[in-house]
C-alpha positions as CSV (number, residue, x, y, z in Angstrom):
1,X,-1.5,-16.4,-4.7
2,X,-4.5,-14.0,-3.3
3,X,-5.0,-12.3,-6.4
4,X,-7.9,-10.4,-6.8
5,X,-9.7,-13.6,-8.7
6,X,-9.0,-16.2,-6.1
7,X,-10.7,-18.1,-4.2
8,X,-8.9,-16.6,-0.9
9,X,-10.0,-13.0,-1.4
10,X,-13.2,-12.1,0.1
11,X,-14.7,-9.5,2.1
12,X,-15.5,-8.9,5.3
13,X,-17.8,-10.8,7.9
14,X,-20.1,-7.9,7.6
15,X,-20.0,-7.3,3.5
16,X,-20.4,-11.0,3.3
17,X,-23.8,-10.9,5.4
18,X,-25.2,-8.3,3.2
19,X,-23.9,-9.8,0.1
20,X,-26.0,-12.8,1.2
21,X,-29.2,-11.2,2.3
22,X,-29.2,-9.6,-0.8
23,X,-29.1,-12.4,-2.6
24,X,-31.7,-13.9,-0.8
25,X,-34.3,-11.7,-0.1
26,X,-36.4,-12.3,-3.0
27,X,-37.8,-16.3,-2.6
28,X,-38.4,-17.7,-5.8
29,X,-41.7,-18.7,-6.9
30,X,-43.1,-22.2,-5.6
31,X,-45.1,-23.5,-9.1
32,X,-41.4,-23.0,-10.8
33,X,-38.9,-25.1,-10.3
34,X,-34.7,-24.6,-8.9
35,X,-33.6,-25.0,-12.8
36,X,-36.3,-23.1,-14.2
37,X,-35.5,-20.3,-11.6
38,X,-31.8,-20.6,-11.4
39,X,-31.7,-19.9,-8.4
40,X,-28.6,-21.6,-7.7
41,X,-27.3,-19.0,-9.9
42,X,-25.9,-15.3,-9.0
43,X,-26.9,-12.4,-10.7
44,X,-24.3,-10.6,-12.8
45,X,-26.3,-7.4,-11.1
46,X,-25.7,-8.6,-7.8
47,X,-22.0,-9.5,-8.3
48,X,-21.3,-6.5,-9.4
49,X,-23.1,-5.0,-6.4
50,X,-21.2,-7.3,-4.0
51,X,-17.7,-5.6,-6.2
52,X,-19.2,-1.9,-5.6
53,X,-19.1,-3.1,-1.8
54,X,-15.4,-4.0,-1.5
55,X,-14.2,-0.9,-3.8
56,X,-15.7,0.9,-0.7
57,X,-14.4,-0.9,2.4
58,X,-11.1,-1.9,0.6
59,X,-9.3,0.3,-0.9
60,X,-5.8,-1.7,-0.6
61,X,-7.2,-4.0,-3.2
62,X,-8.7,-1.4,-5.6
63,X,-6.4,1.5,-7.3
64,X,-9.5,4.1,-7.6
65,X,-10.8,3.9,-4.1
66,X,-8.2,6.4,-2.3
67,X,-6.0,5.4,0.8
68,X,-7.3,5.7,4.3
69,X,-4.2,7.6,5.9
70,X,-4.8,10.1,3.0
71,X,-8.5,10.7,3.7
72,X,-7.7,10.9,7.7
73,X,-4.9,13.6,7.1
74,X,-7.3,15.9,5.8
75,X,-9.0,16.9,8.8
76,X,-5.1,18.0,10.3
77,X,-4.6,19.7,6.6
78,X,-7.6,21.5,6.9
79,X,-6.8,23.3,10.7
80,X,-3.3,24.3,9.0
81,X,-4.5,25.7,6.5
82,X,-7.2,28.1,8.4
83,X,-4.5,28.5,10.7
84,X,-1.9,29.8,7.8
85,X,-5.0,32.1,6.6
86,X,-5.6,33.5,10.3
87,X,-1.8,34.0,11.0
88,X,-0.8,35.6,7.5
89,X,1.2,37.8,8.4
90,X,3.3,36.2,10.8
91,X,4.0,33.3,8.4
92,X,4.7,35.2,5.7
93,X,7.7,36.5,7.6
94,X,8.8,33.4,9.2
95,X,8.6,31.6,5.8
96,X,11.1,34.1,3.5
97,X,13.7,32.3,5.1
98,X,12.4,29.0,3.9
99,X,11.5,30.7,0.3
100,X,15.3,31.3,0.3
101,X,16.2,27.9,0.6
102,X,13.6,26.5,-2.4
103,X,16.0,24.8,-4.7
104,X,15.2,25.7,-8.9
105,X,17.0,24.1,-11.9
106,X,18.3,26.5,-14.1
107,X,20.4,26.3,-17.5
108,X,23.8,25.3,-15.7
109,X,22.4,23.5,-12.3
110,X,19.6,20.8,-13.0
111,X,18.2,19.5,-9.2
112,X,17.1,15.8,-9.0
113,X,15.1,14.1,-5.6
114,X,16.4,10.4,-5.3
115,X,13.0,9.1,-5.2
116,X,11.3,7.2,-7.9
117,X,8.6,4.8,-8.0
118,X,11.1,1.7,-9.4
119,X,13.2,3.2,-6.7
120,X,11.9,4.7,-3.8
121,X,14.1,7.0,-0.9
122,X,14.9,4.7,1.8
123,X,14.6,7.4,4.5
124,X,11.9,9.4,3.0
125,X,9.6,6.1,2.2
126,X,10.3,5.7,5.7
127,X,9.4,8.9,6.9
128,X,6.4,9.2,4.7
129,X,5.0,5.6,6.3
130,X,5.8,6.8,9.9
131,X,3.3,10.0,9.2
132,X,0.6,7.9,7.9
133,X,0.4,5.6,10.3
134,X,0.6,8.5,12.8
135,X,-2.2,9.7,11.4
136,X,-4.6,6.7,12.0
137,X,-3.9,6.5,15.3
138,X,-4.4,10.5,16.0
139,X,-7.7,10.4,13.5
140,X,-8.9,6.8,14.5
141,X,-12.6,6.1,15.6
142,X,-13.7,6.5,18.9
143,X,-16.0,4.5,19.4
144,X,-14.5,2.5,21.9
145,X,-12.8,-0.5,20.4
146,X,-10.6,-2.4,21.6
147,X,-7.2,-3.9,19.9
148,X,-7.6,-7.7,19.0
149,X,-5.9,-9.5,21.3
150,X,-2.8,-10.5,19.4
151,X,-2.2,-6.9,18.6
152,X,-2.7,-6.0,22.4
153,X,0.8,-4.7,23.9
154,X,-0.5,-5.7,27.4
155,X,-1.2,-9.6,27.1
156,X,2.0,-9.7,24.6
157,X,4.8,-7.0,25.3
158,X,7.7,-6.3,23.0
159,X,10.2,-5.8,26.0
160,X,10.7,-6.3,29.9
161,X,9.9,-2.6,31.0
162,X,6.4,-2.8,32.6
163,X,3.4,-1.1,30.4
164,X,2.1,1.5,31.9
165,X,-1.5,1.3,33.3
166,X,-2.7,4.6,30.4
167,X,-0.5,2.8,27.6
168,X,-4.0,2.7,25.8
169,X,-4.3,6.4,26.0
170,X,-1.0,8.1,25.3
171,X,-1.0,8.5,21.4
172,X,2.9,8.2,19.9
173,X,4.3,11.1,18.3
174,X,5.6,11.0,14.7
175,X,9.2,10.8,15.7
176,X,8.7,7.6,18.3
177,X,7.0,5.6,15.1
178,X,9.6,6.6,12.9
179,X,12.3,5.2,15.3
180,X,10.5,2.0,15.7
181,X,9.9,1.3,11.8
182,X,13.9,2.6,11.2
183,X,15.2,0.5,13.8
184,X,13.4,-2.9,11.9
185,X,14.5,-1.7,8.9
186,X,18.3,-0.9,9.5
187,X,18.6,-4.1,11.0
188,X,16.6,-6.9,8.8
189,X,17.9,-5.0,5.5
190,X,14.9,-3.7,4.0
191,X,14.1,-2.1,0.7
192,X,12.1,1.4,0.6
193,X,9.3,-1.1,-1.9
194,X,8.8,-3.3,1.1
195,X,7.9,-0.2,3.1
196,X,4.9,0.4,0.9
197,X,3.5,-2.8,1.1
198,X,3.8,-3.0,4.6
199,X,1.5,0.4,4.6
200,X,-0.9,-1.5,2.5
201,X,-1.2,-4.5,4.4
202,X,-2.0,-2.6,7.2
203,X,-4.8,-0.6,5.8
204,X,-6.0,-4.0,4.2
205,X,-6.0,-5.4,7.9
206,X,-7.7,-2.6,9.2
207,X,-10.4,-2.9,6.4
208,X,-10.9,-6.8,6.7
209,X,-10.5,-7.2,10.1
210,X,-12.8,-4.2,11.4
211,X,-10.5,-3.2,13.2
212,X,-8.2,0.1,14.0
213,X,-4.7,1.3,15.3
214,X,-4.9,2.9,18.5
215,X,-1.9,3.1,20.9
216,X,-1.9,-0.1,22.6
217,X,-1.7,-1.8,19.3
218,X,0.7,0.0,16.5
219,X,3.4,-1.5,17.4
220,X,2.6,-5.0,16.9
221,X,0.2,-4.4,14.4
222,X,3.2,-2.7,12.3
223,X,5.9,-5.8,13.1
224,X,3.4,-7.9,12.0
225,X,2.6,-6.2,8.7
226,X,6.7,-5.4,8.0
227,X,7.3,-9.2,8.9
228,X,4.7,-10.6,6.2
229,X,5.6,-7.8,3.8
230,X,9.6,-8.9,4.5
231,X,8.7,-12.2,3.3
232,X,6.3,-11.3,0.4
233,X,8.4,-8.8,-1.2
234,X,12.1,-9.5,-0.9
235,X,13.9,-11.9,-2.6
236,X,16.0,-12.8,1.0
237,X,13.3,-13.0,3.7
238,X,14.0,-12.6,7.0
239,X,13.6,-15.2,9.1
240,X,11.3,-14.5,12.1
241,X,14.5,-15.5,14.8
242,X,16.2,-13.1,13.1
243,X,13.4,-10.2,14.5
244,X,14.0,-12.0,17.7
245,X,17.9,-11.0,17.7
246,X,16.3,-7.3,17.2
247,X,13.7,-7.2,19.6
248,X,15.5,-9.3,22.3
249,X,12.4,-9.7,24.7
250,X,9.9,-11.6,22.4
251,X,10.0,-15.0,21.5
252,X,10.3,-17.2,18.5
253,X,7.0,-18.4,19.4
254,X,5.0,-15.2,19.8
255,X,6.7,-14.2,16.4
256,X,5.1,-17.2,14.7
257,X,1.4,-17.1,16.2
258,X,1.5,-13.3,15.3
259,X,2.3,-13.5,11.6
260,X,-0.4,-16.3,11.7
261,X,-3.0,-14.6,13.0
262,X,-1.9,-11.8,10.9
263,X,-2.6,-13.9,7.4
264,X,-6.0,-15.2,8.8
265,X,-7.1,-11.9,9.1
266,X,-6.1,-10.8,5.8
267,X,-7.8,-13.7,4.9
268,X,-4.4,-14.4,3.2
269,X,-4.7,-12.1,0.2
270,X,-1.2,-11.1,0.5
271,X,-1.4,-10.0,-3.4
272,X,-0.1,-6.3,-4.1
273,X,-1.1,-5.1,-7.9
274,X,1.1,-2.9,-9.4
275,X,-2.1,-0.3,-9.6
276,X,-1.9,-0.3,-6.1
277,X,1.3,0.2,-5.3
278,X,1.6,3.3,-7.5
279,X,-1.3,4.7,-5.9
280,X,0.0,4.3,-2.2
281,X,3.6,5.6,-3.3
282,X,2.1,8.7,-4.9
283,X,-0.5,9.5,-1.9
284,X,2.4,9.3,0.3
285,X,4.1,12.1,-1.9
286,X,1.1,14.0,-2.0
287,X,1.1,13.6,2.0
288,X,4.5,14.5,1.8
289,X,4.1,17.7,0.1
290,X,1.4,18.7,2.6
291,X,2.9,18.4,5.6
292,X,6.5,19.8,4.3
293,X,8.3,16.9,4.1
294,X,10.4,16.8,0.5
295,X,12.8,14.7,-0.5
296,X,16.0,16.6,-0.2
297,X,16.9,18.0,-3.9
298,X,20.4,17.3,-5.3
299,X,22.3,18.9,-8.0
300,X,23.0,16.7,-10.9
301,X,26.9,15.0,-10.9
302,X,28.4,14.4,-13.9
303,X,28.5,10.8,-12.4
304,X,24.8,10.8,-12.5
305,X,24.0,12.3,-15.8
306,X,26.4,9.9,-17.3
307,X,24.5,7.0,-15.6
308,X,21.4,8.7,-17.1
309,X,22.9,8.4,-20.4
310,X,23.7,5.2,-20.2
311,X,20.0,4.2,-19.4
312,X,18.7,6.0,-22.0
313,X,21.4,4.4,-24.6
314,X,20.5,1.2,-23.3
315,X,16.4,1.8,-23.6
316,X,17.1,3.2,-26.6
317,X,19.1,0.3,-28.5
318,X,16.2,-2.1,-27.2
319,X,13.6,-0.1,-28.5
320,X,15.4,0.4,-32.4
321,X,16.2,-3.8,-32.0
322,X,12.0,-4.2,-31.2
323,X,11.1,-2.0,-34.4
324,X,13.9,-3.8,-36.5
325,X,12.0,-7.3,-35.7
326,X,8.8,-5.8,-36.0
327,X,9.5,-4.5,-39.6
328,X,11.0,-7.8,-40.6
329,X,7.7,-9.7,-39.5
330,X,5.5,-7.4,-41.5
331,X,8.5,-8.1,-44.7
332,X,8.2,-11.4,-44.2
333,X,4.0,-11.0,-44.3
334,X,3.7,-8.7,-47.5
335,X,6.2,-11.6,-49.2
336,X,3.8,-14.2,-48.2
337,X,1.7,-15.8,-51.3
338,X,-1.3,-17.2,-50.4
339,X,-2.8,-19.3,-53.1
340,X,-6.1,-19.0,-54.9
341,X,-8.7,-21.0,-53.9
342,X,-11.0,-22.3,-57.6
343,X,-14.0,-24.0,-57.2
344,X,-14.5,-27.4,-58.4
345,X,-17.4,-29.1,-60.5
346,X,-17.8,-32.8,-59.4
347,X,-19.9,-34.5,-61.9
């Protein structure tokens, strides 16, 4: 469902306007006729324009077009690092403490991170997400748009407490979104994987819908994306009463028209390659790294290595049982006699 050949994926209002002036601003001829012309037909040359067009505006469909929280955290990268190089000397002695600290394997102590792709870091995924999403709303555009109005915290509040009248103005720190994402996923049960996707159904709402996070919005933006990416990705969804016994002030009701609205406007391509998903968990190491947040190292247990071992028994007894058949087939093919074929005279 949604995958990138269906019928249900397709790009935005605005690439689709362009897609079809394009293929309509040459008239065909009037002495030739529709067959003769094809011009019921698209060029392969446009189509593959059209795919140029959505690598570019989509980038949570395509694994070579890089992420948008990545691209936006360069601007903040970039003022730390002139800062570092104006302030050398003063970092240089406030870091030796932190060089002290640096954790390196050695011939009796090997140091693992509990964070694989197969297996992400529960509270580092969620960290990671927390800064992205952070990031697009302190490097969104300003150009003065305003939150859709399912998204809008004002015409649909998560709680009682009264908005207050600059709600669109006070950007969230990084702590107050982490907090918010936790708090969903301590209580529904999620998995560090469904973290990720949640990440990249909000960049692939952003890109379809035209739209940004700004403060007024992230929060419902973000439960709507964690609620579809629940559902998609788990093998136990949660129910959307079940976010209702978490977030005691919104309603069964509200829960329903905002996943809805949610799928329309990813035009329900809820369909997360693999490609993709190893490019969003490795740009949110890379942002990791950046901004100094590592996975906490741990020295490797004997329990651990033995599990390790195990693994690599296991792996290994599959991959001598795959050669074994393979051999056999080819035994079984340099036995076969295939008979000669002799041609035959019919008088």
């Amino acid at each position: 469902m949604g995958g990138a050949g269906s019928c249900c994926v397709s790009s935005s209002p605005k690439l689709r306007r362009r897609a079809h002036a394009r293929l309509e601003s040459e008239p065909p001829d009037a002495g030739l006729s529709r067959e003769d012309t094809g011009h019921n037909l698209q060029h392969i040359s446009d189509r593959e324009n059209a795919d140029d067009l959505n690598m570019e505006y989509n980038p949570s469909d395509h694994p070579r077009v890089s992420t948008i929280f990545l691209s936006k955290s360069l601007t903040d990268v970039r003022d730390k690092r002139r800062s570092l190089y104006i302030n050398h000397l003063t970092h240089i002695a406030e870091s030796k403490p932190a060089r002290g600290r640096c954790k390196h394997s050695s011939c009796s102590t090997i140091f693992l991170d509990d964070n694989t792709i197969s297996q992400p870091n529960l509270k580092f995924t969620i960290k990671c997400v927390a800064l992205a999403i952070y990031y697009h709303i302190r490097n969104r555009d300003t150009d003065g748009r305003m939150p859709l109005d399912i998204f809008d915290e004002k015409l649909h509040p998560l709680s009682k407490c009264e908005v207050p009248c600059d709600y669109a103005k006070q950007d969230p720190e990084q702590k107050q979104i982490y907090r918010f994402v936790r708090t969903l996923f301590s209580a529904a049960q999620l998995t560090a994987e469904c973290a990720i996707v949640t990440l990249v159904y909000l960049e692939r709402l952003l890109a379809y819908a035209e739209t940004d996070i700004c403060p007024a919005s992230w929060k419902r933006m973000v439960l709507g994306a964690i609620l579809l990416a629940s559902k998609v990705w788990d093998d136990q969804a949660v129910w959307n009463v079940d976010y209702c016994q978490i977030l005691k002030d919104i309603t069964v009701e509200d829960m329903n028209e905002l996943e809805r609205q949610f799928l329309e406007l990813l035009q329900f391509n809820i369909n997360v390659p693999s490609s993709v998903y190893a490019k969003y968990y490795f740009d949110l190491r890379s942002l990791s790294e950046v901004n100094n947040l590592g996975c906490p190292l741990e020295p490797l247990s004997k329990d651990m290595a033995q599990r390790l071992e195990a693994i690599s028994r296991l792996c290994e007894g599959q991959y001598k049982d795959m050669r074994r058949e393979a051999r056999k087939r080819w035994a079984s093919l340099d036995n076969l006699t295939v008979g000669r074929w002799v041609p035959a005279i019919i008088s």
